[in-house]
C-alpha positions as CSV (number, residue, x, y, z in Angstrom):
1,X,-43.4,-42.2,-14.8
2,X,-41.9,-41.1,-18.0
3,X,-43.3,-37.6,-17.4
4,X,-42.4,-37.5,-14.1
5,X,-38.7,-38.5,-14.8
6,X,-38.7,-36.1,-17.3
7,X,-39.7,-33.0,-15.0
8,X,-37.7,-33.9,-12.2
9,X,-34.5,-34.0,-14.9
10,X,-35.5,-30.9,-15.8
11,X,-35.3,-29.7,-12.1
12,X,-32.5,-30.8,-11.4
13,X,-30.8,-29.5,-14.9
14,X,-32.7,-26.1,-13.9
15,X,-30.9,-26.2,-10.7
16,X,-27.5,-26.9,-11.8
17,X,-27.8,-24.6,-14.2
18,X,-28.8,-21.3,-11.6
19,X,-25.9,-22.6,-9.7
20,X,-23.6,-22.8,-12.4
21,X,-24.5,-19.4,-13.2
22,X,-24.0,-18.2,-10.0
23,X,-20.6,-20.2,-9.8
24,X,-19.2,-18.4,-12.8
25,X,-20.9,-14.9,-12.0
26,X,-19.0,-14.5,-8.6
27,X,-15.7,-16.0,-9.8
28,X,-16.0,-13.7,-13.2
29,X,-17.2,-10.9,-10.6
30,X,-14.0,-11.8,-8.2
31,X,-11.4,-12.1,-11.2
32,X,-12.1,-9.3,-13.1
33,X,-12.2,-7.5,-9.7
34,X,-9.2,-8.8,-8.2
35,X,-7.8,-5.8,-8.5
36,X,-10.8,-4.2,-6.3
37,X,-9.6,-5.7,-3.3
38,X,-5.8,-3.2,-3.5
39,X,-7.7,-0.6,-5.5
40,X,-10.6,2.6,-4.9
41,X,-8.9,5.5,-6.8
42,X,-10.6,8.5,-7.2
43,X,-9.7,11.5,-8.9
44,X,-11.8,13.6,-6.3
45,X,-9.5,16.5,-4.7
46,X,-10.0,16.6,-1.2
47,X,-7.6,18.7,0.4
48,X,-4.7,20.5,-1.3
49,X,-1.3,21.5,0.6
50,X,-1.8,25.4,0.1
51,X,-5.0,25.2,2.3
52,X,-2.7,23.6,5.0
53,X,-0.3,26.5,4.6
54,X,2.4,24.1,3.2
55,X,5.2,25.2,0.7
56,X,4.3,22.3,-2.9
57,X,5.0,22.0,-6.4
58,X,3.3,19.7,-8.5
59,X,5.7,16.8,-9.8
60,X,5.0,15.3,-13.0
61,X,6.5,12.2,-13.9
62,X,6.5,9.9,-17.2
63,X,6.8,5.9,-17.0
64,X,8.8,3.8,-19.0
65,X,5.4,2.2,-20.0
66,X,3.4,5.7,-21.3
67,X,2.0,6.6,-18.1
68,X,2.4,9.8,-16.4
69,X,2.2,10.0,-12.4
70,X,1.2,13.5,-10.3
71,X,2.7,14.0,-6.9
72,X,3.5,16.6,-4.8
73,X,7.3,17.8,-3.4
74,X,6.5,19.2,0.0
75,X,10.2,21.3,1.5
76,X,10.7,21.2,4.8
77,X,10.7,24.6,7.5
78,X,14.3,25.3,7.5
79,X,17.5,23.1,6.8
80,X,15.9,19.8,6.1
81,X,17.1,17.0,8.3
82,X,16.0,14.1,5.5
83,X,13.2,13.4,3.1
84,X,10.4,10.9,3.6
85,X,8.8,9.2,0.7
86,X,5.3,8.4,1.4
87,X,3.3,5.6,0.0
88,X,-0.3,5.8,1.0
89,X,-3.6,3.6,0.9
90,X,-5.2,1.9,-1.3
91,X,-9.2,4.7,-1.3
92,X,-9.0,7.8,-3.1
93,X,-5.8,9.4,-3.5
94,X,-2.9,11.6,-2.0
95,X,-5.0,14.4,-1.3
96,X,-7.3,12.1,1.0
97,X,-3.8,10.8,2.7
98,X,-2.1,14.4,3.1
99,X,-3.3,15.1,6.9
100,X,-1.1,11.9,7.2
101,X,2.1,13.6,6.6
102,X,1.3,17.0,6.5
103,X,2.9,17.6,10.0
104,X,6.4,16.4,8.6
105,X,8.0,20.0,7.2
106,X,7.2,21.7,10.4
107,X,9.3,18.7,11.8
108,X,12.3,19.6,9.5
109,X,11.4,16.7,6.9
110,X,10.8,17.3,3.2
111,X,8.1,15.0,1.9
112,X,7.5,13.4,-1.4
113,X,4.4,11.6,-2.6
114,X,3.1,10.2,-5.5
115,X,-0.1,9.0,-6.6
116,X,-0.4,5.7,-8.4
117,X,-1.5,4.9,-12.0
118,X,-5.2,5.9,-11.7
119,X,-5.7,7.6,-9.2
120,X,-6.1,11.3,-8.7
121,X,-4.4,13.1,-11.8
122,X,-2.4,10.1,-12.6
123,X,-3.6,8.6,-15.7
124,X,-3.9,4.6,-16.5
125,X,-5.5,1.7,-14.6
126,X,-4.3,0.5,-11.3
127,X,-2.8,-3.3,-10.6
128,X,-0.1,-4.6,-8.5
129,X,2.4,-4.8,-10.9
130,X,1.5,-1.1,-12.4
131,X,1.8,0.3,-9.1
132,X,5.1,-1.1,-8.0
133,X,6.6,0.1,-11.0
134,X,5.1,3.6,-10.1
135,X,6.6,3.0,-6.5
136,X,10.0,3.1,-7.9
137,X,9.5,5.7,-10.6
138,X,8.9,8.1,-7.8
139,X,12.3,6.9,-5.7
140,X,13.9,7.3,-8.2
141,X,13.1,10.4,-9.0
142,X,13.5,11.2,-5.7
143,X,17.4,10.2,-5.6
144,X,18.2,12.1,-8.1
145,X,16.7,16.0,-6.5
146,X,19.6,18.1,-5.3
147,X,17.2,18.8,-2.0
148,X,17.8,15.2,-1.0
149,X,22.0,15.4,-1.5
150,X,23.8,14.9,2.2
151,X,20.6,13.8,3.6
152,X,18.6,10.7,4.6
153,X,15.7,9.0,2.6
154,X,13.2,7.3,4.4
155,X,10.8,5.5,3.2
156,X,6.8,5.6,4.7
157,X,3.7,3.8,4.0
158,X,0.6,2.7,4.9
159,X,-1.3,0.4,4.0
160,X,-1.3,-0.6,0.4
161,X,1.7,1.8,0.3
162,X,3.3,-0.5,3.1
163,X,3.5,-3.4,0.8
164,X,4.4,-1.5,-2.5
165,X,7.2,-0.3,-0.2
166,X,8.1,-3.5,1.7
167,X,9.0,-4.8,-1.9
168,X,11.0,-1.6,-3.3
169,X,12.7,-1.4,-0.3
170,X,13.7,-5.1,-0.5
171,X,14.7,-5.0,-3.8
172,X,16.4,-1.3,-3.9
173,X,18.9,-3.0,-0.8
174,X,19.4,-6.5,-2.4
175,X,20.5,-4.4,-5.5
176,X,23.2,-2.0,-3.8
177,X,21.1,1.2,-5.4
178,X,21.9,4.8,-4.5
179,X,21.1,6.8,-2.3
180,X,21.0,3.7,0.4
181,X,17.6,4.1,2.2
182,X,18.4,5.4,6.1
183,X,15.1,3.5,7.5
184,X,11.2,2.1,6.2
185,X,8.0,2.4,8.5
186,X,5.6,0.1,7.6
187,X,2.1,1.3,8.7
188,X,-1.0,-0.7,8.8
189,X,0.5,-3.0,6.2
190,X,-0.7,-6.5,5.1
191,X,2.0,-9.1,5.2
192,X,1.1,-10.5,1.3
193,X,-0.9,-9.9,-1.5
194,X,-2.2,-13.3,-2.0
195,X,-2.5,-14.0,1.8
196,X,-4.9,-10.9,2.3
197,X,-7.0,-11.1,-0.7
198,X,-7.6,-15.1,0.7
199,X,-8.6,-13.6,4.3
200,X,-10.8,-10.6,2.3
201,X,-12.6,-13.6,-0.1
202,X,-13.7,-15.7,3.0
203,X,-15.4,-13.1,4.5
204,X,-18.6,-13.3,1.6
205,X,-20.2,-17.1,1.7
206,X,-20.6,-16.5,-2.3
207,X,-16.6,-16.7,-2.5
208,X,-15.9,-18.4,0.4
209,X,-15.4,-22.0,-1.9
210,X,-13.1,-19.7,-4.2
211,X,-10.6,-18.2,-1.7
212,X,-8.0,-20.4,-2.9
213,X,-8.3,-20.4,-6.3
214,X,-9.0,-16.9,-6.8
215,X,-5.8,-16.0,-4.4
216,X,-3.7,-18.2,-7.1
217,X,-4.1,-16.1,-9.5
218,X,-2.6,-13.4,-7.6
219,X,1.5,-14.2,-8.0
220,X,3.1,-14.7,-4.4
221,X,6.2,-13.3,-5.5
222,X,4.8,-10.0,-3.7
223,X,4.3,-11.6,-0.1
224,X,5.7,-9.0,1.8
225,X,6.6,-11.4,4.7
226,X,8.9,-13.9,2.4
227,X,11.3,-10.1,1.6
228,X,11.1,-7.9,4.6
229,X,14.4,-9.7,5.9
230,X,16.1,-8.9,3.0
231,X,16.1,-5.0,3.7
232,X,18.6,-5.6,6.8
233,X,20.5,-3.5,7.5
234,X,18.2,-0.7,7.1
235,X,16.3,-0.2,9.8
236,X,12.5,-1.2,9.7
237,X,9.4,0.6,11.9
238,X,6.2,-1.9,12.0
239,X,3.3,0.1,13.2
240,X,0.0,-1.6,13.4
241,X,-3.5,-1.2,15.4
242,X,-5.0,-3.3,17.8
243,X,-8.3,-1.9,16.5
244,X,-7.5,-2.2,12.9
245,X,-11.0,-3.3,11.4
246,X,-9.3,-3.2,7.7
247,X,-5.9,-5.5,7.9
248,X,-6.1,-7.3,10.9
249,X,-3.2,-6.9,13.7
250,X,-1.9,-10.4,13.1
251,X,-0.6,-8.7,9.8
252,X,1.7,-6.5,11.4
253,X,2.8,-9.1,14.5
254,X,4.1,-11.3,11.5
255,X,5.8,-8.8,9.3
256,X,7.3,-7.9,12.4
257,X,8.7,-11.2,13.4
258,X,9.7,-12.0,10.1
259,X,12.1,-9.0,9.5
260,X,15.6,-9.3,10.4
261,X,17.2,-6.3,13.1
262,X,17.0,-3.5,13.3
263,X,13.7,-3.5,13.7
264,X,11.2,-1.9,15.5
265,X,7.3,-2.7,16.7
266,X,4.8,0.2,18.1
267,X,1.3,-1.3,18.9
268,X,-1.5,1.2,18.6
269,X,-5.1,1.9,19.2
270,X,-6.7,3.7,16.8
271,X,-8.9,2.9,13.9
272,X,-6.7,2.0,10.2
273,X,-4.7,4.8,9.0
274,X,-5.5,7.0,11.6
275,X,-2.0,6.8,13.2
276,X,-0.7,10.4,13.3
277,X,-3.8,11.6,15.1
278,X,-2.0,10.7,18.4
279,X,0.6,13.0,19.1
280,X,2.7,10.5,21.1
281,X,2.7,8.1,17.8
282,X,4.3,11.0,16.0
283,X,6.7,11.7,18.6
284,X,7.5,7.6,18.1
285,X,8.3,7.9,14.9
286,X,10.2,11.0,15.0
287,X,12.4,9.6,17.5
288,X,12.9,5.9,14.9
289,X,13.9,9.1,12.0
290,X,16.3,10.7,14.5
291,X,17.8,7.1,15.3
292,X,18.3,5.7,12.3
C-alpha cells in the first residue's frame, strides 16, 4: 500500500506539475504578448505613393522619448479643401494601408500619415502607450505646416488607428488645443483596449480561464467608449461592418451610442478595413467632410 500511495502521489504531483506548466506558459505566452493582440508591424514596403501617381515627401519626425517616426505628406490636386490625418491598422504598415486613402488628393484633400514606433521605417518597439504618444507627435506636427493654415483637420482611422485617435481626439478637445479638429471618422474601431483584448483571449480554451486577469493588466484608462463623448462638439463618423470578422459590429453600435451629437453612423458590408472599395462609402464620407 505504501508503494502504491507513493506512485499515485507521484501522479498526481506529475500532473499538477504539466498543468502548472502549462498555466504559467500561456499566461507568460499572453503577457509578454499582450502587445501582439494591437500589434503586426512590418517593415516590408508594399506599395509606395509614386507607383499610384501621387505627389509625397517623406516626413521624418523625432519623439520626445528618442524615437524617430516616417510618414508620408500626401498634397492635394489643386487648392486643398482640408487635410486628413490618417491613423491606420494595427498589420504591417502605411504602405499596406495607402489604397485606403490614396483616393483623397484627387478629392481636394491633403493627407498625412504616420507610421507607429516599429513599424515600417519607424524605429522602436510598439505598445499602447508608445503609440499614442506617436499619434500626437504626428498632429502636432501636422498643426503647425503652413499647407494646413485656413483649412480644416480631420482626423481618420481605422482600426487600431480608430482607438489611438478616439483618445487624441478626446484629449486634444478637452484641452482647448489649436488648430480645433473640424470632424473624426472612426472606422472599424474597437470600443476599448481592455474590452477587446478580453473578447480576443476567450476565443483560445488555453486562455479562456485568463481573460480577466490578463485584460487587467491592460489600463482601462484607454476604453474608447468611457471618452468618445468628450470630443463634442466636433463632429464624429462611426463606420463599422456587418461582416467584420476582426472587431465585431457590436464595437461600432456602442461607440456610436456612446458619443455625444453630432454624430454620425454608416453600417457597411464589406470585410475589416475594406471600406473605401465601395464607391458609395466614399461618396459617404466625403459628404460628412463637406458637412462638417
Amino acid at each position: 500500500m505504501a508503494r502504491r500511495a507513493a506512485r499515485i502521489l507521484l501522479k498526481t504531483t506529475r500532473l499538477k506539475t504539466v498543468f502548472m506548466a502549462l498555466f504559467v506558459s500561456a499566461a507568460a505566452i499572453v503577457q509578454s504578448g499582450c502587445s501582439s493582440l494591437f500589434f503586426y508591424p512590418d517593415k516590408t514596403s508594399y506599395i509606395t505613393p509614386d507607383r499610384l501617381n501621387l505627389a509625397f515627401e517623406n516626413v521624418y519626425l523625432d519623439t520626445a522619448d528618442g524615437e524617430t517616426l516616417h510618414g508620408w505628406w500626401l498634397p492635394a490636386s489643386g487648392e486643398a479643401l482640408g487635410t486628413v490625418y490618417f491613423l491606420h491598422g494595427n498589420a504591417q504598415n502605411i504602405s499596406s494601408h495607402l489604397l485606403n486613402v490614396a483616393w483623397l488628393p484627387e478629392e481636394g484633400y491633403n493627407v498625412f500619415t504616420i507610421d507607429y514606433r516599429g513599424y515600417g521605417q519607424s524605429t522602436g518597439a510598439p505598445d499602447i502607450e508608445g503609440a499614442l504618444h506617436d499619434s500626437e507627435t504626428g498632429l502636432r506636427w501636422l498643426a503647425n505646416q503652413p499647407d494646413t493654415e485656413n483649412t480644416p483637420i480631420f482626423m481618420l482611422g481605422q482600426s487600431l488607428g480608430g482607438a489611438l485617435g478616439l483618445n487624441l481626439a478626446s484629449e486634444w478637445v478637452q484641452r482647448n488645443e489649436t488648430p480645433e479638429l473640424a470632424g473624426i471618422i472612426l472606422d472599424g474601431t474597437f470600443s476599448g483596449f481592455r474590452g477587446i483584448a478580453r473578447e480576443k483571449l476567450s476565443n483560445f480554451w488555453l486562455t479562456w480561464p485568463l481573460q480577466a486577469p490578463l485584460s487587467w493588466t491592460i489600463p482601462d484608462e484607454y476604453e474608447g467608449v468611457d471618452h468618445i463623448a468628450n470630443i463634442s462638439p466636433v463632429p464624429v463618423m462611426v463606420i463599422h461592418s456587418v461582416r467584420d470578422g476582426i472587431i465585431p459590429f457590436h464595437h461600432g453600435r456602442d461607440l456610436y451610442e456612446a458619443a455625444a451629437e453630432p454624430k454620425q453612423f454608416l453600417q457597411t458590408d464589406t470585410p475589416h478595413a475594406a471600406t473605401f472599395i465601395i464607391p458609395a462609402y466614399k461618396n459617404a464620407v466625403l459628404e460628412f467632410l463637406e458637412r462638417s
